[in-house]
N, C-alpha and C positions, 0 to 999 in steps of 0.2 A: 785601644784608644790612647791617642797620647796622654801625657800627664797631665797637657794643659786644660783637656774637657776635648768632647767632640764639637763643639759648636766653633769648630774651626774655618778658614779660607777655605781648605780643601774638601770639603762635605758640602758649600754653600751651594743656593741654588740662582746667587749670582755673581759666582765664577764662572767665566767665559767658558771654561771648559767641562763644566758640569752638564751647559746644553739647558741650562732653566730648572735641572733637578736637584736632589737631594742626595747626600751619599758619596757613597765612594766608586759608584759602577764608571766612573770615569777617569782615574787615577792616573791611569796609565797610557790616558790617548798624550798624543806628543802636543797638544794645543799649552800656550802659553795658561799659566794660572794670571787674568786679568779681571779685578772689580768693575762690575761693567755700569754701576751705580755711583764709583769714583773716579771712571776712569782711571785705574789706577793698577800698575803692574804689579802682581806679587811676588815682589822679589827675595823676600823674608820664605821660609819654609811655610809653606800654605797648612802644614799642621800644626803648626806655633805661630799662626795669627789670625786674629780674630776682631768682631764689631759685634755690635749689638742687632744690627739687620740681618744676621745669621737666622736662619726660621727656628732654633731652638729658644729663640727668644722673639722673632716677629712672625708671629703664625699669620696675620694677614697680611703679608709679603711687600710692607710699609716700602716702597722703592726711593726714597729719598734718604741716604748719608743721613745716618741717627750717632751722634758719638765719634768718638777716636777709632781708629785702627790699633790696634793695639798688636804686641807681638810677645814671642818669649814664656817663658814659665820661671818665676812668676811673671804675669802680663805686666807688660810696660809700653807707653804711648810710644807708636813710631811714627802715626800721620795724624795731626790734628783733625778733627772735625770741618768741615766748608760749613762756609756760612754765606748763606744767603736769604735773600725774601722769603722765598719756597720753601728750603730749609724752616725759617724760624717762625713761620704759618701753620706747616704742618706740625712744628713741637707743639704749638699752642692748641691747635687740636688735637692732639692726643693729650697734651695735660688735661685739658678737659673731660675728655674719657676715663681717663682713670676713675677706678670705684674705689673704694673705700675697703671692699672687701677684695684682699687679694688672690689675685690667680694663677694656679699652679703654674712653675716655669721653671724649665734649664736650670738648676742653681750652679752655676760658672760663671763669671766674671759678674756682671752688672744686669741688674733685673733691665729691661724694656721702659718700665716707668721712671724706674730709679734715674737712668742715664737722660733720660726727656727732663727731667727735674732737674739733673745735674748741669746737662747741657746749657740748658735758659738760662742757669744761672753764670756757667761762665762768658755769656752772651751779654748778658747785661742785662736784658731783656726786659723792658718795662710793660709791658704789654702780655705779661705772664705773671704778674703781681694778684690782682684778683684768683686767679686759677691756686699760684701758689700758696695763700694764704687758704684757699678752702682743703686744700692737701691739710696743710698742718694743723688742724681741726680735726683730722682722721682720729678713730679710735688704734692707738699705737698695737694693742694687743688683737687683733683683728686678725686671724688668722689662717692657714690654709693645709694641711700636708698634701706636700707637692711630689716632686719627681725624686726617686730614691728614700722615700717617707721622709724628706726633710722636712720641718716647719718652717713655713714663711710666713712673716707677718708684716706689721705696718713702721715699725720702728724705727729701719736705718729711713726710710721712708719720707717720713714725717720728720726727722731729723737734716737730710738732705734738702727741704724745702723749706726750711728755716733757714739753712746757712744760704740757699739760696737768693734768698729774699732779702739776706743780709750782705751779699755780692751788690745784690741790683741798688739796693739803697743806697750804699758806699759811691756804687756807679763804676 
């Protein structure tokens, strides 16, 4: 595994050259590594970049650019997040989704939730205000052991949906 987590480009299962799957049974076909969700070439080492649409964090196969691309170890932003309708419709429904009680996940880069919260907020998003305000209402200590017996709970959580909320008010 590399250092930076496996929930990498090259493991995804949409990476052009993965063929829609998971893993690395693909590695070695000569097909370009392309996001076929951002249209987007991977020209960075497809093991040192990574998004949160990786299935070690979107187990229902969420096909809409959730977050930055991210690259390196430690991860650092290479391609902003797109924004669009579609885009900031679908965050609003999954902010909605979120429970209270959190659920096991990948702990490498940024939870699914986490980054849906983050998102809206550097969107500006007005129309994620009611959502974000019943986020931060969450009980903080809410918790889960997750994958590698780590604890996850509601903290950075509920933290992130404050500062959020304080994005979109500023404007």
């Amino acid at each position: 595994m590399p250092n930076g987590g496996s929930d990498n480009c090259a493991t995804c299962w949409f990476n052009r050259k993965n063929k829609g799957e998971t893993g690395l049974w693909h590695a070695a076909d000569p097909v370009e590594n392309f996001c076929i969700i951002r249209n987007l070439p991977i020209e960075q080492d497809p093991f040192y970049t990574y998004c949160t649409n990786h299935p070690h964090h979107n187990p229902l196969k969420v096909d809409l650019p959730i977050g930055p691309v991210l690259k390196g170890y430690p991860r650092a932003q290479w391609v902003p997040s797109p924004d669009s309708e579609e885009i900031r419709l679908k965050l609003i429904f999954l902010l909605d989704a979120i429970e209270e009680q959190p659920q096991p996940e990948y702990p490498a880069g940024m939870y699914l939730d986490e980054m849906v919260v983050w998102q809206l907020g550097e969107f500006r998003e007005p129309r994620a205000v009611p959502g974000l305000q019943r986020v931060t209402q969450f009980d903080p200590t809410k918790s889960v052991l997750g994958y590698f017996e780590i604890k996850r709970d509601r903290k950075r959580l509920v933290q992130m949906a404050r500062e959020s909320l304080n994005k979109i008010k500023r404007g």
